[in-house]
Structure formats: C-alpha cells, structure tokens
N, C-alpha and C positions, 0 to 999 in steps of 0.2 A: 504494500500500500504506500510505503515512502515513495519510491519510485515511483509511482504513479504520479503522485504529487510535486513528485519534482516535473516531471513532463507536465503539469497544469502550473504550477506557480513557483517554478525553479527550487533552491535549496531551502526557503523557505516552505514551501509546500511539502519538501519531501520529511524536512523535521518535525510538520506540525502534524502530518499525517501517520509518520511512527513513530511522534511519541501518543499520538490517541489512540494507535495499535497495540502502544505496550499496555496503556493505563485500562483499557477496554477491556486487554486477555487478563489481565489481573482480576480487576474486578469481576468479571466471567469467573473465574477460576474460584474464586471467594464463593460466589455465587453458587455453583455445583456442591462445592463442597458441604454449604447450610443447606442443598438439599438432601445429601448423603447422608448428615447431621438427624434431620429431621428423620429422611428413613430409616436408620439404624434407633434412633428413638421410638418411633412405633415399632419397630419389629421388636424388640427390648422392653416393650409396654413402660420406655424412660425408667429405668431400674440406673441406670447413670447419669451422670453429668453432661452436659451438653459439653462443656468442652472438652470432656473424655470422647465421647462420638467422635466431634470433629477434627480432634488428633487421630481418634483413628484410621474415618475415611482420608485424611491429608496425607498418609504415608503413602498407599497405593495409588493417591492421585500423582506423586510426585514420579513413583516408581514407574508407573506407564508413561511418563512424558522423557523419559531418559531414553528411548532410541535418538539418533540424532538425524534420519532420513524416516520421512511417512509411508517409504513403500511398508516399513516394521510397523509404522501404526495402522496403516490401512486394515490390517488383516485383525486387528481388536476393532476397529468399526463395525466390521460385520455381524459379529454377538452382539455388539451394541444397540445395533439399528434395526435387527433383530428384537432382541429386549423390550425397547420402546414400545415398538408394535404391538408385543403382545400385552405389556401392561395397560398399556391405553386402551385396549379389547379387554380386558377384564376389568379394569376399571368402569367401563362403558355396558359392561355385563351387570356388573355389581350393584352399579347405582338403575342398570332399569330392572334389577330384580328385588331393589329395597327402594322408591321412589319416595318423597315426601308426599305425603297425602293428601291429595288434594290439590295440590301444587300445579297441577297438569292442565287441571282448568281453567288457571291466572294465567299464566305464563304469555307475554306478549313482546311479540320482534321490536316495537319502539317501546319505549319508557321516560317520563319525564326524568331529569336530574340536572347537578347544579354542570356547570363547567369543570370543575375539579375531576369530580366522579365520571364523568364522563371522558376526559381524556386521559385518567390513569387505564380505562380499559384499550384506548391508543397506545399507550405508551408498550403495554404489556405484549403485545403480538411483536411491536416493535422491536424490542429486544430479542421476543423469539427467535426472529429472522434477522439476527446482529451477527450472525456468522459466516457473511459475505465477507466481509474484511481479508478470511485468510482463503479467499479465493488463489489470493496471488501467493501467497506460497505453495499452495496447492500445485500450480497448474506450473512454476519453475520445477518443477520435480517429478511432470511429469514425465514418460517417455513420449507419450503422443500429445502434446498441447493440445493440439485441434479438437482434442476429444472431449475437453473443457467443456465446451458450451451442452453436448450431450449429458453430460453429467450435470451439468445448472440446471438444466431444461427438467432432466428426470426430478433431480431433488426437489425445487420449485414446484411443480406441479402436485408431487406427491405429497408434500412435508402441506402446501396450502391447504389440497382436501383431507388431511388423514386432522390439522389442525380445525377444519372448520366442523368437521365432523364430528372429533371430538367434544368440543364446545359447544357445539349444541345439545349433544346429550346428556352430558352430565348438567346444563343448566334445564333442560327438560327434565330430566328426574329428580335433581338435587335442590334445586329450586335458585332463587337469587341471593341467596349467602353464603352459597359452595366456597368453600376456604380454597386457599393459593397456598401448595398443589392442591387441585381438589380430590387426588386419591387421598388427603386426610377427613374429605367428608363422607367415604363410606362407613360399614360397618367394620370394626374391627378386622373380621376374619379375612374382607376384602380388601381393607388399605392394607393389611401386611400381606397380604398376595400381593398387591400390584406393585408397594414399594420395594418388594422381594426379587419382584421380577426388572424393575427397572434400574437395579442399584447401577447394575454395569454401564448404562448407558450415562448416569450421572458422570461415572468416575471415567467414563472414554473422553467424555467433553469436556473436564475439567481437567483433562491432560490435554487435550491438543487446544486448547486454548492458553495453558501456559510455554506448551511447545512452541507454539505462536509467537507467543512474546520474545522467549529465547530464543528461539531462531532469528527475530529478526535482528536482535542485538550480536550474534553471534556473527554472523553472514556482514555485518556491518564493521565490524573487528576484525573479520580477517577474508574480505571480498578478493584481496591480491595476494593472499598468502598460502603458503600447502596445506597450514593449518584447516582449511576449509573442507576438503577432498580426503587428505591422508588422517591415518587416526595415528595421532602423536599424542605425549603424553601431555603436551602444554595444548592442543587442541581439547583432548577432552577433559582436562582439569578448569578450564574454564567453560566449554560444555556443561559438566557439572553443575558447580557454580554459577550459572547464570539457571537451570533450574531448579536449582535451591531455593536463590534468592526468590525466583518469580512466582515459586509454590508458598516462599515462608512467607513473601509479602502477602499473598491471599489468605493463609492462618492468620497473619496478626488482625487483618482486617478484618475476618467473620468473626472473631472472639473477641478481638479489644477493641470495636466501634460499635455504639449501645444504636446508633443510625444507620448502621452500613444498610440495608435493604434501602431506603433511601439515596443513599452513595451510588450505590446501585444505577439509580435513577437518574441521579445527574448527569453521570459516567453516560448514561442509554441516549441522555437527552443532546448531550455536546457532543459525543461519537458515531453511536449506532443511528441516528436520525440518517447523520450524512450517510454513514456506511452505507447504510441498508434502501436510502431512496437517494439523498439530495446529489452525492457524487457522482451516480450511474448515470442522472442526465448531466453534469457537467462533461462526463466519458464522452457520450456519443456529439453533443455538440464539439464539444474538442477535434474531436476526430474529422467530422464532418465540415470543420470548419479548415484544420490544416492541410485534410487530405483527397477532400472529393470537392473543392471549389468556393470555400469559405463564405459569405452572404449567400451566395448563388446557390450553395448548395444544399442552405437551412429553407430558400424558397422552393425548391424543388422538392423536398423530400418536408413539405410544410408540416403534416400529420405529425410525423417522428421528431420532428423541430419541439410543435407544441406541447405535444409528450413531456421531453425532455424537458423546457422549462418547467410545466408544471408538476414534475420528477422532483425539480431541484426546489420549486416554491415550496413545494409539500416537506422535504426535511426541514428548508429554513423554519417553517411554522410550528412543526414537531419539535425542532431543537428548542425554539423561544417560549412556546405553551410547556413543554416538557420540564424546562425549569422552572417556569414560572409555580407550577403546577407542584414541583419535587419542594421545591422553597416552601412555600407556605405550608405544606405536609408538616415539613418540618418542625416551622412557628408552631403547627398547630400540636404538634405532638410532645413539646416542651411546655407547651401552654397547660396542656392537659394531664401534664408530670408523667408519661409516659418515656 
C-alpha cells in the first residue's frame, strides 16, 4: 500500500499510507485477538481471567504469523475459511432453532434512529471489509499476479453474500439486541459450538494481519539487500523481532486500553474508510488519467469516472462521520463512568 501511494502522492503518500498499514494491522491484530479472548471465555463458561484468555490466544497468534513468505500461510487459510463457514451455519442454525418470541412479527428492513446509531452499523461492515489493504502484499508474492483480480472477484462476491446472509438471520431470529459477535446471543450449547468452530479463523486473521504489518516494515529495511530473499541469521533475527513487536503491541493494547474497541474505531475510520472505498476510486482515476488519455479519458469512460469519484466521496464521509461518531462514543462512555 506505501507504494501505491507513492505512485499517487510521491514519498509523502507512500509514508502516510504505510504507516496506516502498520497502525490498521495492529489494531486488527488487537482486535482478533478480544475475539479469541471472548471465545475461549464462553467455551470456559469465564472460569479465568480475561487476561489469562488473551495471553493465551496471543501466543499462537504470534506463532502462525512467523512464516516469513504466505505461500506457508496460505495453506492455514484454508481451515480457516473453512471454519468461518461452518460456524456462521451453525450459528444461523442455532439462532432459527431458538428465535426470540415473537420477534419475527416486528422485525422491519427500515427503523427510525438517531445518527450515531445509525452509522456505527456503517462503520461495522466497514471494517469487515478493511482487508483490502494487504491486497498488495498478497499479489507481490504471487506466482501468477494476473490471477489477482480472480481471487478479488471470488472473495468479494462471496464474503458480500455469505455477510448479508448472515445478518439477516441472526437479526430475524435474535431480534434487535443481538450482541457483537452475535454467536454470544445464542444459547449456551450453541455459542460454544460456533465459537468452537470459529477459533481458527480468528487466530489465521490475527496472524496475517500482523504479518502484514511486519512485512511491510521488513521488505522496507532490507528492499536492496540479501537479507530479503536468503535466510541469514541477521534477516531472520529481525524477522523475528518485528513480529514480536507487532503481536506485543496488539496484547498491550486489548488488555491495557479500558477504550480500545473504540481505538478500534478511529483506526477503521482514518484507515479502512480509505482502504476499503475512498483509495480504489483515487486507483482507477489515477490510472485512467496517466494512462488511457487523462481528461479525455475520465469523458469517455464517464460511468467508471463517476463511480470513482463517488468511491472516493463515500470514504471521505465514512472517515469524517466515523470519527465524529467514534468521538462522542467516547464522551459518552466517560460520561457515563463506563
């Protein structure tokens, strides 16, 4: 993603865009890990310490992010992504075989609410789909680049409807107070099925999202050097070392910030807005602007023109409500000694 940035707005662009790579995968990384926290809690029915859990889960998140090429991680994706699957089908089982009573007959596609409450449910998908960023590591490591877009197109399509799918049903049976995950608003026997079945997929994502981070700080360090390609002992002692660091900063921050879920938020709002919408149109205008005719060629291709700017309007608004929105959460949760 630095790169990228440098090709839109020189060395400037390329620094502001990886350091909101590294500070994103961190927070990501924080983030998986309170959810492995919370699942290791219910399946434990909390007989420990939350930060007994989240030591725990932090070790093997660190441990799967130690290959230093993804063709090794690729191959724990696929229990991963697997995993997901099936928990989100038993979760989607569970809650229409235990529904809130009654519930089924209110339930309604619009709802009045204030602003707030309404764009924290923006925000939250938003984030979902915050894992565009390591596109570009991805696709440097491929063998076949071209194959890139095949794989965007599959995931995209599928991660859309397996997500919308999802979320309707569990708000059709569970009603409009489903907790965040909402595999904590089934019954016992089925939230510890489904966070049983999902741990893996927490702990694959909160490794390649600190992978992510270290790698790009890695590859940065030694872009001209052997260190990059050969495995030396000063290559991988600082390998190491950068995911230590990238895993310890995400422990200190789910256990020693009484806000981070919050953090969370700001991080989704100033980063993943861009990532995940507003950059994609800055991409193709760029493109279209340097390399198929510049004016002439945003008139020509107007559709994909207008697209794109309003690609890029929509993260501007996301980034600005996002904060604004994360902010007063804030206020408000200080206010209310929370």
């Amino acid at each position: 993603m630095g790169d990228a940035g440098y090709i839109l707005m020189g060395p400037f662009g390329r620094e502001l865009l990886a350091f909101g790579t590294v500070v994103f995968a961190v927070f990501a990384t924080g983030g998986q890990i309170l959810a492995g926290q919370i699942a290791l809690g219910v399946l434990s029915s909390n007989k420990l310490c939350l930060m007994l859990y989240t030591g725990i889960f932090a070790i093997p998140t660190l441990l799967c992010a130690m290959p230093r090429t993804l063709d090794q991680m690729s191959w724990l994706s696929v229990p991963s992504v697997i995993c997901i699957i099936v928990a989100g089908t038993v979760g989607m089982v569970g809650a229409g075989l235990n529904p809130i009573a009654g519930w089924q007959d209110q339930y309604s596609v619009v709802v009045s609410t204030d602003f707030v409450t309404a764009f924290i449910s923006i925000t939250n998908p938003v984030f979902a789909y915050a894992g565009h960023f390591m596109f570009f590591i991805l696709i440097s490591e491929m063998a076949r680049p071209n194959d890139a877009m095949k794989a965007a197109y599959t995931l995209q399509i599928f991660a859309t409807t397996f997500y919308c799918v999802f979320a309707a049903v569990t708000y059709i049976y569970l009603g409009p107070d489903v907790a965040s995950p909402s595999f904590t608003s089934l019954p016992t026997k089925w939230s510890k099925a489904a966070y049983g079945i999902a741990i893996p997929n927490f702990l694959i994502a909160g490794s390649l999202y600190s992978h992510t981070a270290a790698k790009l700080m890695f590859v940065r360090f030694f872009r001209q050097s052997r260190h990059l390609h050969e495995h030396t002992v000063f290559g991988w002692s600082v390998w190491i070392a950068l995911i230590v660091i990238m895993n310890g900063a995400a422990f200190v921050l789910a256990i020693g910030v009484p806000i981070f879920n919050y953090l969370i938020g700001i991080a989704a709002s100033l980063f993943a807005s861009w990532y995940t919408y507003g950059i994609a149109g800055a991409f193709w205008l760029y493109d279209a602007w340097v390399y198929k005719g510049k004016f002439e060629a945003w008139k020509r291709r107007w559709a994909m023109s207008t697209l794109s700017l309003l690609t890029f309007a929509v993260g501007a608004f996301i980034c600005v409500a996002g904060m604004y929105v994360t902010v007063k959460q804030i206020v408000d949760a200080y206010a209310s000694g929370e």
